[in-house]
PDB file of N, H, CA, C and O in Angstrom:
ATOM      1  N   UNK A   1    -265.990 -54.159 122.738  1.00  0.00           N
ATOM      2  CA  UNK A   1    -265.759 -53.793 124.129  1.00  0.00           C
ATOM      3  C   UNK A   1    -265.266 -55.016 124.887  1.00  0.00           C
ATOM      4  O   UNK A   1    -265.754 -56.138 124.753  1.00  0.00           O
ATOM      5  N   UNK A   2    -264.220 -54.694 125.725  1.00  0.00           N
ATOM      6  H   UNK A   2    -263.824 -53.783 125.834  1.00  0.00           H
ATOM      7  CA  UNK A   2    -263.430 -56.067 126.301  1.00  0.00           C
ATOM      8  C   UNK A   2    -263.265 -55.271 127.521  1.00  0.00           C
ATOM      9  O   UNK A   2    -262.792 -54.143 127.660  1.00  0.00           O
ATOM     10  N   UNK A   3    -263.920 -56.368 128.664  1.00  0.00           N
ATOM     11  H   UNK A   3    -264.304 -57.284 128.551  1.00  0.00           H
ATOM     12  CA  UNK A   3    -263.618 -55.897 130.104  1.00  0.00           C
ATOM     13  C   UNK A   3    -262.546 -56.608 130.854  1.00  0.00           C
ATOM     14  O   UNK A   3    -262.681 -57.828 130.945  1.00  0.00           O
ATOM     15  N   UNK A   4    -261.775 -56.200 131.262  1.00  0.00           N
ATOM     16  H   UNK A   4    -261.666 -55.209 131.188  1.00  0.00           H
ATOM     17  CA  UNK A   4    -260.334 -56.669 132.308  1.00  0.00           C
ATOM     18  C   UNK A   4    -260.787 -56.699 133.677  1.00  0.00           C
ATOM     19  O   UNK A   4    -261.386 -55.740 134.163  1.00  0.00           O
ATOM     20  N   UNK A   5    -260.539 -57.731 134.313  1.00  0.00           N
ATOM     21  H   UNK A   5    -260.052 -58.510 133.918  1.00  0.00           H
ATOM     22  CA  UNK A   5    -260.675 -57.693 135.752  1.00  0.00           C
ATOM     23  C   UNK A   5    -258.797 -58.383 136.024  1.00  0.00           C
ATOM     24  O   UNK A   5    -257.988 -58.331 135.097  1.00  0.00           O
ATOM     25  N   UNK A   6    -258.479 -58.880 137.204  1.00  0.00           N
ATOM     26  H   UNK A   6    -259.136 -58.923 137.957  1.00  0.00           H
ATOM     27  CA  UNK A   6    -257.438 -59.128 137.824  1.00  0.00           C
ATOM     28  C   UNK A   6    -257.402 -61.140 137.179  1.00  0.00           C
ATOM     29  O   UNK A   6    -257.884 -62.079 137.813  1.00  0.00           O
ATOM     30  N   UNK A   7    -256.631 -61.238 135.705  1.00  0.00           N
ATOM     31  H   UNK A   7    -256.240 -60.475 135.190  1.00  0.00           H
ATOM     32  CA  UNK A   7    -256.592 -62.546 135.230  1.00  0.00           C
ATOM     33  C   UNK A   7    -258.277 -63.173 134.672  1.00  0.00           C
ATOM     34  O   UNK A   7    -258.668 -64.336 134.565  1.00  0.00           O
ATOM     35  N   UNK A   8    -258.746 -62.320 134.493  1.00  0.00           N
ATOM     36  H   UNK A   8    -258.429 -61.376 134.580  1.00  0.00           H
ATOM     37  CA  UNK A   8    -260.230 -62.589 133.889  1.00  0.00           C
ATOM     38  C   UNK A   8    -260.233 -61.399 132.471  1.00  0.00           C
ATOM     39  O   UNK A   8    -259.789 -60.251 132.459  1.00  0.00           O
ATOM     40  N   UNK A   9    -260.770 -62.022 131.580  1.00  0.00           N
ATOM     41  H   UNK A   9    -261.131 -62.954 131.590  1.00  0.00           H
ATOM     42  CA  UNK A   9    -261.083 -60.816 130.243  1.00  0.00           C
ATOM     43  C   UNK A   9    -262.716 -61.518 129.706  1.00  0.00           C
ATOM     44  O   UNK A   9    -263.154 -62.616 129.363  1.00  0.00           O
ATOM     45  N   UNK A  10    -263.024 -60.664 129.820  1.00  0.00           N
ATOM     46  H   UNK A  10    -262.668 -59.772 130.098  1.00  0.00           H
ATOM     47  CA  UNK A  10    -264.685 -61.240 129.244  1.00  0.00           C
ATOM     48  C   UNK A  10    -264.883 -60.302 128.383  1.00  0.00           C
ATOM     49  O   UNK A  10    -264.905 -59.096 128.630  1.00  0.00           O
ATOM     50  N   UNK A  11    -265.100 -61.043 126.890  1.00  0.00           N
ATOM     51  H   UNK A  11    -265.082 -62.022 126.689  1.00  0.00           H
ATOM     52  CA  UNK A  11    -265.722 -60.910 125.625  1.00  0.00           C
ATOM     53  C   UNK A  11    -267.379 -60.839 125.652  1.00  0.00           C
ATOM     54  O   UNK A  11    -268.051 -61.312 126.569  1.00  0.00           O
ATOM     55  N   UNK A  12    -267.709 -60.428 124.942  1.00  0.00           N
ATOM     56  H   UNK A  12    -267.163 -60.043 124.197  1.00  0.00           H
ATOM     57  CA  UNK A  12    -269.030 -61.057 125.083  1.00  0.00           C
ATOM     58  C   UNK A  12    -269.266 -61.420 123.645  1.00  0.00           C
ATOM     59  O   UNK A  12    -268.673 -60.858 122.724  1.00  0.00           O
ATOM     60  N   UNK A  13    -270.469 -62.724 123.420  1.00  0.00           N
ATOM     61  H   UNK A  13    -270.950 -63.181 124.169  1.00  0.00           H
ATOM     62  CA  UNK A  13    -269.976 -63.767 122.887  1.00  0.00           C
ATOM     63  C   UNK A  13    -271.201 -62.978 121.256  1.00  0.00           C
ATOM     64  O   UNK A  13    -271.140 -63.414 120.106  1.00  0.00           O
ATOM     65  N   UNK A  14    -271.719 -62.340 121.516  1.00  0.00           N
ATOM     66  H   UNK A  14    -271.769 -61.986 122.450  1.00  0.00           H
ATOM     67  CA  UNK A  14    -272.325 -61.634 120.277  1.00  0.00           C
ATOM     68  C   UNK A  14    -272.237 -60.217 120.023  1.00  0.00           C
ATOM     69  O   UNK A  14    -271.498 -59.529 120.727  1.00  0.00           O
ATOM     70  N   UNK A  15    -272.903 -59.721 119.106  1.00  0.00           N
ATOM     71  H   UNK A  15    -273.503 -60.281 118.534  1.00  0.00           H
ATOM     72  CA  UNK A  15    -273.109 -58.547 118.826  1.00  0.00           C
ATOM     73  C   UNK A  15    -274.033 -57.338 120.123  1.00  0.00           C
ATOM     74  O   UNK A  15    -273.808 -56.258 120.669  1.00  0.00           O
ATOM     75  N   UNK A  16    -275.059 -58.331 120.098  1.00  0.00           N
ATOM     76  H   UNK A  16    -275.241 -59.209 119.654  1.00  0.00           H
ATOM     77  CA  UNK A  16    -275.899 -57.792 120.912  1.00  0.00           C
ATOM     78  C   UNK A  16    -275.843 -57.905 122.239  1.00  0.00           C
ATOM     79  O   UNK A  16    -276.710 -57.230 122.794  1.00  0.00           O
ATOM     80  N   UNK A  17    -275.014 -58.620 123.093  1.00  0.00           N
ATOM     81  H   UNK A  17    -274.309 -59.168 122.642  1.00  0.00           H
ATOM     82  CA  UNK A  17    -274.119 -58.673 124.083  1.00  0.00           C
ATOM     83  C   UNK A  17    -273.521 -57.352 124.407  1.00  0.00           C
ATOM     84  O   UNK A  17    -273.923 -56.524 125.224  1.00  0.00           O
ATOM     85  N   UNK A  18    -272.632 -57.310 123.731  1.00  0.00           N
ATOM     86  H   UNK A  18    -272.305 -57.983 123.067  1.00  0.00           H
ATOM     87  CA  UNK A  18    -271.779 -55.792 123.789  1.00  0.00           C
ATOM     88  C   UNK A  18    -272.468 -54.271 124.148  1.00  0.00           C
ATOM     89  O   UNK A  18    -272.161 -53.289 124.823  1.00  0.00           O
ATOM     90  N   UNK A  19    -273.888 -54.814 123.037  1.00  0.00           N
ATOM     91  H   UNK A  19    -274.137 -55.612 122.488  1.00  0.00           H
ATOM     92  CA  UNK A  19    -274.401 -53.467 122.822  1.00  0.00           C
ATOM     93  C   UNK A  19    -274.948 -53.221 124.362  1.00  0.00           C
ATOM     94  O   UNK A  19    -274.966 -52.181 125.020  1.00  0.00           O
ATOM     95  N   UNK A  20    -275.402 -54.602 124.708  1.00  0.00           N
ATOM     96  H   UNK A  20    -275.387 -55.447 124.173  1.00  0.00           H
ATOM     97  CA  UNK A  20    -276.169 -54.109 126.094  1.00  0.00           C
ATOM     98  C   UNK A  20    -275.557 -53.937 126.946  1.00  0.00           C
ATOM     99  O   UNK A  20    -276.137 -53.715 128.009  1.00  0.00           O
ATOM    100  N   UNK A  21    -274.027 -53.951 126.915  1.00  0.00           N
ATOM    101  H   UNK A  21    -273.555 -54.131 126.052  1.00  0.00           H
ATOM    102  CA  UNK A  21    -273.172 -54.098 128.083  1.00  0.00           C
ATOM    103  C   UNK A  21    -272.642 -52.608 128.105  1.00  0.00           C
ATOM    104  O   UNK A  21    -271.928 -52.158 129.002  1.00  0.00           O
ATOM    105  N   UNK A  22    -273.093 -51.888 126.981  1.00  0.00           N
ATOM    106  H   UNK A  22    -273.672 -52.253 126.253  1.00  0.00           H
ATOM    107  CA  UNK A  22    -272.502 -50.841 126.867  1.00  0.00           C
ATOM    108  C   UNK A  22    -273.518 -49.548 127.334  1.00  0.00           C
ATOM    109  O   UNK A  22    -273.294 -48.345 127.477  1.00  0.00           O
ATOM    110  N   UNK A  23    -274.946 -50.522 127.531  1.00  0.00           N
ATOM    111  H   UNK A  23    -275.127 -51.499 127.415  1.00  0.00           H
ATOM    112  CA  UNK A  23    -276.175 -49.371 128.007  1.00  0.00           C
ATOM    113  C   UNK A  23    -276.038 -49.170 129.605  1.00  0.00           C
ATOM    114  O   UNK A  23    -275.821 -50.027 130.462  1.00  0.00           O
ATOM    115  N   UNK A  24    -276.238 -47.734 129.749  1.00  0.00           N
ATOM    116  H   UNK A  24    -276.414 -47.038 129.053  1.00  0.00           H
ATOM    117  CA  UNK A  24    -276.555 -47.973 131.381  1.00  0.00           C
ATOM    118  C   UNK A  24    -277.583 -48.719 131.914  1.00  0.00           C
ATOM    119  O   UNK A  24    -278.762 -48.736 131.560  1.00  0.00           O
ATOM    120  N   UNK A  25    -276.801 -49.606 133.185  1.00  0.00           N
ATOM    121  H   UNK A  25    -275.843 -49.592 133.473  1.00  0.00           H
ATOM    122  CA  UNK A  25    -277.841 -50.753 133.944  1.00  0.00           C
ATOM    123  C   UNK A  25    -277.205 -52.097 133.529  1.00  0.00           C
ATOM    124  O   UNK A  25    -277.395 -53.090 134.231  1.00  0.00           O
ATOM    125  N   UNK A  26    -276.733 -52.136 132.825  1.00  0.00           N
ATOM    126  H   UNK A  26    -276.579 -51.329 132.255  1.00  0.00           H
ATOM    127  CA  UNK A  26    -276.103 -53.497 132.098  1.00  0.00           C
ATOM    128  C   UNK A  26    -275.821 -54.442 133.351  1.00  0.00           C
ATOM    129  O   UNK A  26    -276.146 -55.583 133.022  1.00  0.00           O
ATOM    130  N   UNK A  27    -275.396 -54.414 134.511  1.00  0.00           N
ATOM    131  H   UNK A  27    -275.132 -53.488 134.778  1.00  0.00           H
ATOM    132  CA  UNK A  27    -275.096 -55.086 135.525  1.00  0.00           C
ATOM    133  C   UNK A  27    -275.384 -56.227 135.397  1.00  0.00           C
ATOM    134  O   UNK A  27    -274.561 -57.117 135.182  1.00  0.00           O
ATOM    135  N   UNK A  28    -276.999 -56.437 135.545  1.00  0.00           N
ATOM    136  H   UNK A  28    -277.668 -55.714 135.720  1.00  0.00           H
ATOM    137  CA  UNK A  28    -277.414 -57.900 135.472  1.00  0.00           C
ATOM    138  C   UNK A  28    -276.668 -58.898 134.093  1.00  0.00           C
ATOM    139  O   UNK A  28    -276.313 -60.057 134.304  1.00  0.00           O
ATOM    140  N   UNK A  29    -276.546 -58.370 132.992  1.00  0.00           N
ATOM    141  H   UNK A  29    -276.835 -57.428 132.820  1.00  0.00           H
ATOM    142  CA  UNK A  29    -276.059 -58.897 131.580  1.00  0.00           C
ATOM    143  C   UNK A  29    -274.570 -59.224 132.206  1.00  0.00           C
ATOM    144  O   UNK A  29    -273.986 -60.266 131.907  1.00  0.00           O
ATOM    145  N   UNK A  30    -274.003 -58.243 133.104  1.00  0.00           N
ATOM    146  H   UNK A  30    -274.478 -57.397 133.347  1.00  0.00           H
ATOM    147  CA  UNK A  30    -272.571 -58.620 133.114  1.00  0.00           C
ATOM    148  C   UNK A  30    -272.444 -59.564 134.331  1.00  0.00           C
ATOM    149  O   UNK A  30    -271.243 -59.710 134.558  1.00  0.00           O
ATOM    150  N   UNK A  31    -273.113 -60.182 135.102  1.00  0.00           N
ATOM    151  H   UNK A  31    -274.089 -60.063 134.917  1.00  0.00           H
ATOM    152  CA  UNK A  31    -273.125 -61.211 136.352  1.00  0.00           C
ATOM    153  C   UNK A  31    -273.930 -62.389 135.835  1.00  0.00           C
ATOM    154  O   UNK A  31    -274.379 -63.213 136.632  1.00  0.00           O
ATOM    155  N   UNK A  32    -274.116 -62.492 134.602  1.00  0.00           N
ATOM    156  H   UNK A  32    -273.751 -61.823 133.955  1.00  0.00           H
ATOM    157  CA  UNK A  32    -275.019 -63.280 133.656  1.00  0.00           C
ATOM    158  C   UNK A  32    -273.833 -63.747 133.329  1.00  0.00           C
ATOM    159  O   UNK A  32    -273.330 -64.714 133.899  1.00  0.00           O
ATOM    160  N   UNK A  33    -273.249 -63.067 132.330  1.00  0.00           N
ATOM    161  H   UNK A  33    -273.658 -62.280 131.867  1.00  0.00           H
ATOM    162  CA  UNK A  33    -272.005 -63.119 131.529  1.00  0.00           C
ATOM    163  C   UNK A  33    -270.961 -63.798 132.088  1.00  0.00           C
ATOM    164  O   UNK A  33    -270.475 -64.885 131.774  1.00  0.00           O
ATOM    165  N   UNK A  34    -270.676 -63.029 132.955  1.00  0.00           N
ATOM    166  H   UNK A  34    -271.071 -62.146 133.210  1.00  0.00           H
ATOM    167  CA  UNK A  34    -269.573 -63.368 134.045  1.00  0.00           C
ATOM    168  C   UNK A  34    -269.779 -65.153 134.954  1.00  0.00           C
ATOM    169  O   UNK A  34    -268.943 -66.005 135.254  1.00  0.00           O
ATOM    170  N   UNK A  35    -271.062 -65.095 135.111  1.00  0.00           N
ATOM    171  H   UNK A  35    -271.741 -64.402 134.867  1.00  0.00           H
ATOM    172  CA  UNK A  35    -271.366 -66.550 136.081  1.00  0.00           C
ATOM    173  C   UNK A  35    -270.428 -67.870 135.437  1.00  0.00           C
ATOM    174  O   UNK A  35    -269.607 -68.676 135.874  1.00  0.00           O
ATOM    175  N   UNK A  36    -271.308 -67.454 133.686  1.00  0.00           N
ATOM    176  H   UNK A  36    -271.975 -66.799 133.331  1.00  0.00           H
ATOM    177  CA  UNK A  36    -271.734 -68.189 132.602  1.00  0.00           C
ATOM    178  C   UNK A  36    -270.110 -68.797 132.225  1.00  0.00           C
ATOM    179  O   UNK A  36    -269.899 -69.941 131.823  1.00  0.00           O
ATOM    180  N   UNK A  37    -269.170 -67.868 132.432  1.00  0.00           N
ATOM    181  H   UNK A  37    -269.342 -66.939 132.758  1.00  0.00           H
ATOM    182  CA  UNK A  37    -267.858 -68.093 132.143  1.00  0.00           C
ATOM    183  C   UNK A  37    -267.251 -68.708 133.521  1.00  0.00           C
ATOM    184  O   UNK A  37    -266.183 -69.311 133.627  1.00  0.00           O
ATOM    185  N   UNK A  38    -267.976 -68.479 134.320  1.00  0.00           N
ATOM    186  H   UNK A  38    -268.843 -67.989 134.234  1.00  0.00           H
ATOM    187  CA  UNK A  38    -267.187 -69.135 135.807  1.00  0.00           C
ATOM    188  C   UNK A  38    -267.572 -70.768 135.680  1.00  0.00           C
ATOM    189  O   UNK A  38    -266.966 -71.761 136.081  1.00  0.00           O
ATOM    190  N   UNK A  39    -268.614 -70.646 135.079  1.00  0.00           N
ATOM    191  H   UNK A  39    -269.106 -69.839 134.753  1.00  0.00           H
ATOM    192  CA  UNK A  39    -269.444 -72.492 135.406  1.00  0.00           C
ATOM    193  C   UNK A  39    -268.826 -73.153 134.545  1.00  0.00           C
ATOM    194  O   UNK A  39    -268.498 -74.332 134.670  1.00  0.00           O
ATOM    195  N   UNK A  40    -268.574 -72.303 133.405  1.00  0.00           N
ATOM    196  H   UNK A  40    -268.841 -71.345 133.303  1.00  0.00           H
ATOM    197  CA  UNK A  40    -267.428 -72.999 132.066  1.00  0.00           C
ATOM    198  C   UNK A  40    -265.969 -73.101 132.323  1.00  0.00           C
ATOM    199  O   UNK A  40    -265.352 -73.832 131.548  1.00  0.00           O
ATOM    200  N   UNK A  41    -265.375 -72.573 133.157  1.00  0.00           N
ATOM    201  H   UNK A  41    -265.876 -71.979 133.786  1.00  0.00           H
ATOM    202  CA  UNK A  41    -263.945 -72.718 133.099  1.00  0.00           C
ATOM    203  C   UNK A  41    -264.061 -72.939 134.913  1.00  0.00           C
ATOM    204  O   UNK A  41    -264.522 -72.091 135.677  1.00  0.00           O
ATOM    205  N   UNK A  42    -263.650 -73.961 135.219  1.00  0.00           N
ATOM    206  H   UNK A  42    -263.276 -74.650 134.598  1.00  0.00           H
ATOM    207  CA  UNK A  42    -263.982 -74.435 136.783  1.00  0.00           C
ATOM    208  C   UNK A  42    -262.291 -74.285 137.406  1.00  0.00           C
ATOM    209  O   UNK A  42    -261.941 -74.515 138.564  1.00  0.00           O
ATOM    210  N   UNK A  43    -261.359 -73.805 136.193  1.00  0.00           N
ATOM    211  H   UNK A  43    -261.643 -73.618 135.253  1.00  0.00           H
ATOM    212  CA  UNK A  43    -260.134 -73.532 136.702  1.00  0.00           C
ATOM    213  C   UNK A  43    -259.783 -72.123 137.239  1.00  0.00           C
ATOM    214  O   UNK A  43    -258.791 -71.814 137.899  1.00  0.00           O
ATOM    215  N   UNK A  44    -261.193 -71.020 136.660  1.00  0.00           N
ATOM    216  H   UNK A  44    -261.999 -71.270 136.123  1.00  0.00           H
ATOM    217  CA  UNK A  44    -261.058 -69.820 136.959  1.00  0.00           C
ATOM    218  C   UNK A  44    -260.801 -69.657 138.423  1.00  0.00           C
ATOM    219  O   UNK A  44    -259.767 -69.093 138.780  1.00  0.00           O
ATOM    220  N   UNK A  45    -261.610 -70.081 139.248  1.00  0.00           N
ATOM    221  H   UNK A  45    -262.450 -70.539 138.958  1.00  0.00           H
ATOM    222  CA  UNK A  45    -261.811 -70.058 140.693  1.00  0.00           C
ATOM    223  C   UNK A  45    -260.442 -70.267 141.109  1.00  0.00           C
ATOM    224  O   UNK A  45    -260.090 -69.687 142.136  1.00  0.00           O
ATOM    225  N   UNK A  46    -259.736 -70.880 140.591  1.00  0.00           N
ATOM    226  H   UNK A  46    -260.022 -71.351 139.756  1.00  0.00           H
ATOM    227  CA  UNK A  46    -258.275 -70.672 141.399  1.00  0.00           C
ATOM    228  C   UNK A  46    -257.460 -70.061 141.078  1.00  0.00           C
ATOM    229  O   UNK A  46    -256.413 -69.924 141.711  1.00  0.00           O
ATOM    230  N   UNK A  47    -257.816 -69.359 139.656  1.00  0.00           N
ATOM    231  H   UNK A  47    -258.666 -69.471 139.142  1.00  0.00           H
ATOM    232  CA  UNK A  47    -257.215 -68.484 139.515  1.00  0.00           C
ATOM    233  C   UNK A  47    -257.691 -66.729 139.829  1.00  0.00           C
ATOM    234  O   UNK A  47    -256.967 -65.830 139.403  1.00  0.00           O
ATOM    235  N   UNK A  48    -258.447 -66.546 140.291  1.00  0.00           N
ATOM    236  H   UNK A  48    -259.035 -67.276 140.637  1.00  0.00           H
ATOM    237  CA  UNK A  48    -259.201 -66.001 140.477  1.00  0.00           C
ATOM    238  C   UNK A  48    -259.720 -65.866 142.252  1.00  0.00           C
ATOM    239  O   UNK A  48    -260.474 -66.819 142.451  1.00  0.00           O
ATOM    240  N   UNK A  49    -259.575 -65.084 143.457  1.00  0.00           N
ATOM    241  H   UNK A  49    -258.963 -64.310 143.295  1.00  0.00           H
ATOM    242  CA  UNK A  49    -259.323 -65.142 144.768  1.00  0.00           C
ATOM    243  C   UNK A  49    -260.167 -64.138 144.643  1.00  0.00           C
ATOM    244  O   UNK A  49    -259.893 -63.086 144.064  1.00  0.00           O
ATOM    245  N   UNK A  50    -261.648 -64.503 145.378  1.00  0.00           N
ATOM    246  H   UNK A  50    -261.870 -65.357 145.848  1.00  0.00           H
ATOM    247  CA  UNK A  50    -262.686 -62.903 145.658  1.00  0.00           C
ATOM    248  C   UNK A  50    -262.724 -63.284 147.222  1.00  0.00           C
ATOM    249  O   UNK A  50    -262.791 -64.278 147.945  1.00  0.00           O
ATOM    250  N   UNK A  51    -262.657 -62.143 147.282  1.00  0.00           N
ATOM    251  H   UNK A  51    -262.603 -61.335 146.694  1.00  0.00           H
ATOM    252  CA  UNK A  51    -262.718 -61.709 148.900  1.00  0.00           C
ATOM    253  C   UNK A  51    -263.943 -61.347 149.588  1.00  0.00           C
ATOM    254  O   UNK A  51    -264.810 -60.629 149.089  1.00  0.00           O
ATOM    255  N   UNK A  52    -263.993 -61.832 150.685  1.00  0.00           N
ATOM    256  H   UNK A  52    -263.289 -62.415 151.090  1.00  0.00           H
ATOM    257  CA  UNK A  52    -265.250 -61.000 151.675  1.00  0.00           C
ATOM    258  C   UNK A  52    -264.349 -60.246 152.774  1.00  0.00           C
ATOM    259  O   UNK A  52    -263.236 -60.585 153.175  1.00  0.00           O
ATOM    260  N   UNK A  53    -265.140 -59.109 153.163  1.00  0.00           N
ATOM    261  H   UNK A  53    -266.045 -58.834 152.837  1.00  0.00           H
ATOM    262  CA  UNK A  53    -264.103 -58.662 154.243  1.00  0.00           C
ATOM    263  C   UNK A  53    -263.994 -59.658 155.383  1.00  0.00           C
ATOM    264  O   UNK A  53    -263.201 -59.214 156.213  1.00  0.00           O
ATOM    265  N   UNK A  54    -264.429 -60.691 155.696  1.00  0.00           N
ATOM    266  H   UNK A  54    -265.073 -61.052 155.022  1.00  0.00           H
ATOM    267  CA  UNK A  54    -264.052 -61.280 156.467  1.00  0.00           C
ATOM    268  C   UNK A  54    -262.487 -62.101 156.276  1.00  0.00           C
ATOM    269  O   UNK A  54    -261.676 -62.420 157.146  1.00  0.00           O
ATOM    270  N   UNK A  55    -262.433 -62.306 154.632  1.00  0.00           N
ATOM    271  H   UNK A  55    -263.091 -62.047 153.925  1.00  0.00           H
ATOM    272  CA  UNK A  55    -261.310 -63.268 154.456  1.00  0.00           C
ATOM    273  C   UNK A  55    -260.148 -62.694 153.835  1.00  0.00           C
ATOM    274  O   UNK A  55    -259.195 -63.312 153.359  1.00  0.00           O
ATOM    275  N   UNK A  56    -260.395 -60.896 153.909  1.00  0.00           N
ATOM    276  H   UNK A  56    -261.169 -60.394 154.296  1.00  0.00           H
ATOM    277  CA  UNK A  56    -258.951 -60.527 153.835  1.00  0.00           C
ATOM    278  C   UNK A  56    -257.985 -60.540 154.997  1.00  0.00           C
ATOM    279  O   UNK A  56    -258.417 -60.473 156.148  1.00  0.00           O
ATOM    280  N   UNK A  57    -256.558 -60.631 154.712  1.00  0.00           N
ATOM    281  H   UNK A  57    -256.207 -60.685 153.777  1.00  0.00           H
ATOM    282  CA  UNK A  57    -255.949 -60.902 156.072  1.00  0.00           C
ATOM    283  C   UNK A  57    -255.840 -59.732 156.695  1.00  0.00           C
ATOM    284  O   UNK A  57    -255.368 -59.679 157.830  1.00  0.00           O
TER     285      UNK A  57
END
């Protein structure tokens, strides 16, 4: 299972990763997942533009 966001693809890095990503509720596993790859690649953030409604134009 491979998730696509906008220039982001997150793998997950085991077996048992997947499986839980694939149970309902998984959320927390995937903002785990997801952080874990943001703190590792410090180039994501610029590639990568999240919005608050305050800072769309």
């Amino acid at each position: 299972m491979i998730l696509h966001a906008p220039r982001l693809t997150l793998r997950p890095r085991t077996a048992e990763d997947a499986v839980r990503l694939a149970q309902p509720g998984s959320g927390p596993l995937l903002a785990e997942l997801l952080s874990r790859r943001i703190r590792s690649r410090v180039q994501l953030a610029h590639e990568c533009k999240w919005y608050t409604r305050e800072d769309q134009p």
